[in-house]
N, C-alpha and C positions, 0 to 999 in steps of 0.2 A: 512443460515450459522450461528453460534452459536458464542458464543463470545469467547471460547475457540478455536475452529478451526482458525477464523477470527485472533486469537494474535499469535496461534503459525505458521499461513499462515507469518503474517509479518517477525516473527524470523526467519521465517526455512531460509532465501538466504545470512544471517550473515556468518555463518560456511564458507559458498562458496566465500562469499567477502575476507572474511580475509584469504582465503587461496589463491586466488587470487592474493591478496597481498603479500603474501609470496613466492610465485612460481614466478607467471609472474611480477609482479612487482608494482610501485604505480601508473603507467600511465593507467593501466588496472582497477586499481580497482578506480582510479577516474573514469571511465568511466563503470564503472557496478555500482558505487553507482548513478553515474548521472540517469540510466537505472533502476534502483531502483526505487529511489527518483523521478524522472517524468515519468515513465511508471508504473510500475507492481504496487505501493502503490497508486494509485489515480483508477486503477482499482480494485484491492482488495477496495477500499473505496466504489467507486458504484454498483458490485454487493453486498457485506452488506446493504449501502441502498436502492437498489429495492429490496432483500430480505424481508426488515423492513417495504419495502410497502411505504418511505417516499419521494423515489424520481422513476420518471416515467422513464420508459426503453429507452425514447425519451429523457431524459435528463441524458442519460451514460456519456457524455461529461464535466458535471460540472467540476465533481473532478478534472480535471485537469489543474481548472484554480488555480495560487497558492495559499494556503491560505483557498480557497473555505472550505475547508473538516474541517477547524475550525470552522467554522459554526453551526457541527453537531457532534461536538465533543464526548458531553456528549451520543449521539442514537449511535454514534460508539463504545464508550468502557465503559460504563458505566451501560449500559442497556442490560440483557439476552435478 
């Protein structure tokens, strides 16, 4: 995964949040960013790092301990 793909994989569920928000309401869209924020971004985090070769397909799990993925900050957006 590239670091291009990988920023605008993060951006692209914004659009859908805020509109979320504006349709169904703010009860909804707390509960798509919580689905966000603890599901979909800590696995976009671990495949980029078994892509990068730095964490093992046996450790998919890390990312989702909180915090974890600041660790790797800099191999997540900093480095083609």
């Amino acid at each position: 995964m590239t670091l291009v793909t990988y920023i605008a994989l993060i951006i692209f569920p914004f659009p859908i949040l805020f509109w979320i928000n504006e349709e169904v309401g703010s009860n909804a869209f707390v509960i798509s960013l919580f689905i966000y924020a603890l599901m979909y971004r800590p696995v976009l985090d671990s495949i980029r790092l078994i892509d990068r070769g730095i964490l093992s397909k046996s450790k998919f799990w890390k990312p989702f301990i909180p915090f974890w993925s600041v660790k790797y900050l800099k191999e997540l957006f900093f480095t083609a």
